[in-house]
C-alpha positions as CSV (number, residue, x, y, z in Angstrom):
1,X,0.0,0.0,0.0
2,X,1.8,3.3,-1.3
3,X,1.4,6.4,1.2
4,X,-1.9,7.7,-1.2
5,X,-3.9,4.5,-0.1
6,X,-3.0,4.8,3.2
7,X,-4.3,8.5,3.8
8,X,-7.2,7.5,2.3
9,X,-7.3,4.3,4.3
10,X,-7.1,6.6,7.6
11,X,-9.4,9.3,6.1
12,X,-11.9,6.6,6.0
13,X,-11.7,5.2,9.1
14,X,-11.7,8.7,10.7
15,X,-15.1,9.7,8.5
16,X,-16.3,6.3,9.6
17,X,-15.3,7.0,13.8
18,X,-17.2,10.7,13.2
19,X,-20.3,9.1,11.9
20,X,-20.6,6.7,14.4
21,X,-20.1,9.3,17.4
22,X,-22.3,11.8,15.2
23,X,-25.2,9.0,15.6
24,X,-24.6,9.5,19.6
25,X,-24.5,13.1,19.6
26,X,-28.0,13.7,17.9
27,X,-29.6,11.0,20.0
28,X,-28.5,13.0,22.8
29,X,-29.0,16.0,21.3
30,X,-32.8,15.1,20.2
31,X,-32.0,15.6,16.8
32,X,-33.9,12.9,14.9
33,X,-33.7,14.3,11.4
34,X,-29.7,14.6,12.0
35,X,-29.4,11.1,13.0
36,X,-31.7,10.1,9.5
37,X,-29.5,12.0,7.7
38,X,-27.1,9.7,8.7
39,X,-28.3,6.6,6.9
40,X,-28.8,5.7,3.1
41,X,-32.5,5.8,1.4
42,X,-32.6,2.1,1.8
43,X,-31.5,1.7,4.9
44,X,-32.0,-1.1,7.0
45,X,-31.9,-0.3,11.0
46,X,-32.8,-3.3,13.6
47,X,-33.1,-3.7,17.1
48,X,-32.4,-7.1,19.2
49,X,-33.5,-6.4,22.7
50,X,-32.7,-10.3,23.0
51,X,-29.6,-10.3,20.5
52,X,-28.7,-14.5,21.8
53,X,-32.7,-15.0,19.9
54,X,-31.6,-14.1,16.6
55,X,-34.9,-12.3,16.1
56,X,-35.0,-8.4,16.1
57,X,-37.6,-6.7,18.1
58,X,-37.8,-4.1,15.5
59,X,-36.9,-3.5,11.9
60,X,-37.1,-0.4,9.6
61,X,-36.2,-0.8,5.8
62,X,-36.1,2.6,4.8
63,X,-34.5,5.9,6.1
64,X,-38.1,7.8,6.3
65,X,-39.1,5.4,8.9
66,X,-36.6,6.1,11.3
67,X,-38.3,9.1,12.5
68,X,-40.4,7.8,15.0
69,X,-37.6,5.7,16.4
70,X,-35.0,8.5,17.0
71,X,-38.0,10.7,17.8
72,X,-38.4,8.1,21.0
73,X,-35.8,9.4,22.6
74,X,-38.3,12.6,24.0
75,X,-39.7,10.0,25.8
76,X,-36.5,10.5,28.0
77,X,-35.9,13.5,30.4
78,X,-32.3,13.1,29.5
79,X,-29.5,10.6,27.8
80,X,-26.0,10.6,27.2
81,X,-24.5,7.8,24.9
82,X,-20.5,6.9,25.5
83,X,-19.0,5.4,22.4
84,X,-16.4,2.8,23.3
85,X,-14.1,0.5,21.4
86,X,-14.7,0.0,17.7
87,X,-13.5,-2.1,14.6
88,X,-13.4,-1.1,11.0
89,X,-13.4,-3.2,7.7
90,X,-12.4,-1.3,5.0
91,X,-13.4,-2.8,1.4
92,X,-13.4,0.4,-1.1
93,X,-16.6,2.1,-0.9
94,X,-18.0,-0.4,1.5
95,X,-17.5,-0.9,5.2
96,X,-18.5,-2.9,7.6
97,X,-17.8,-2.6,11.9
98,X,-18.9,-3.0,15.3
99,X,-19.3,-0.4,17.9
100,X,-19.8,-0.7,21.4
101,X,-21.6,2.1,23.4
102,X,-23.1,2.6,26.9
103,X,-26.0,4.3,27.0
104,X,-27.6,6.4,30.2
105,X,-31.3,7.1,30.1
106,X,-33.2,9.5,32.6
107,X,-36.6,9.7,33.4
108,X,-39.0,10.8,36.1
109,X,-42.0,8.9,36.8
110,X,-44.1,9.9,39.5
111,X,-41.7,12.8,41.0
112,X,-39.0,10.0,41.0
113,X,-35.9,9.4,39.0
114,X,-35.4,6.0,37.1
115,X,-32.3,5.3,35.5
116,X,-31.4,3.4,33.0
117,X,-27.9,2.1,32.1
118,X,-27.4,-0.3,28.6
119,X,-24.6,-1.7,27.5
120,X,-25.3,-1.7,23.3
121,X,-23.5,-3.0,20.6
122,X,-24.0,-2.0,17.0
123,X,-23.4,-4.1,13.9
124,X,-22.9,-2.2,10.7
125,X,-22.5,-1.8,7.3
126,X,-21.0,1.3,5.5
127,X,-21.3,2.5,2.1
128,X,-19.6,5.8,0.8
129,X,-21.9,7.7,-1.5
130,X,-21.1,10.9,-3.1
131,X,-17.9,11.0,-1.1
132,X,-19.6,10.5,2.7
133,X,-19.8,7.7,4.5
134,X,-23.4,6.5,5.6
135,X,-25.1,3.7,7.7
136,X,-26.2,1.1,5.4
137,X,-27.2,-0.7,7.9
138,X,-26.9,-0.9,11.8
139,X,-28.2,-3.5,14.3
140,X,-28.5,-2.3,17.5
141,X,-27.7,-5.1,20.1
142,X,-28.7,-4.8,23.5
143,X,-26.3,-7.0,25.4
144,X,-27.6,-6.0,29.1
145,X,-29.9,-3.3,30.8
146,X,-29.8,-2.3,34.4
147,X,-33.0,-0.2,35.8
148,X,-32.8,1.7,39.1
């Protein structure tokens, strides 16, 4: 690999890293048409709230669905995702990777305070279009929750 590849190599991966903690940032941030924007036309987005099933507990095939899921974060009074360890598999335009992420819900039910702490990892697939990298696809494995 001559020195070209290799800055583009590490351009990618960085694009890649900034997408994925872009996806955090406006789920916290409550920006649900920023975290579409994210995601190619033909998306496909599923969550496994068992992931050792096999089954998902949700699936959207297309980016103008997502709305109502990101938009179920105002269901919270506040959350804060913290991106962790990641892996990237570069293959030209296409990627794929995993991401792991904790993610801190609030809420208050009843003048109380619930809390919610999940440990999430996320399976997906990249695509570069136009010269941006996007979620192809991203399954959303919830490994463990804790309420308190």
């Amino acid at each position: 690999m001559n020195i070209e590849q290799k800055i583009i190599e590490a351009e990618d991966r960085l694009a890649i890293r900034e997408l994925v903690d872009r996806y955090a940032y406006c789920a916290d941030t409550r920006d649900a048409q920023g975290q579409m924007d994210l995601f190619t036309e033909d998306t496909n987005f599923e969550v496994y709230y068992d992931p050792k099933s096999g089954v998902p507990s949700q699936v959207v095939s297309s980016k103008e669905d997502l709305f109502p899921v990101f938009d179920n974060l105002n269901s919270y009074n506040a959350t804060m995702h913290f991106n962790g360890q990641s892996t990237i598999k570069l293959n030209g335009e296409k990627a794929t990777g995993i991401a792991y992420c904790m993610a801190h819900h609030l809420t208050l039910e009843d003048g109380q305070q619930k809390f919610m702490v999940a440990a999430i990892r996320y399976e997906d697939k990249f695509v570069k279009q136009d010269g941006k990298w996007l979620f192809a696809e991203r399954k959303l494995l919830v490994d463990w929750i804790e309420n308190r």
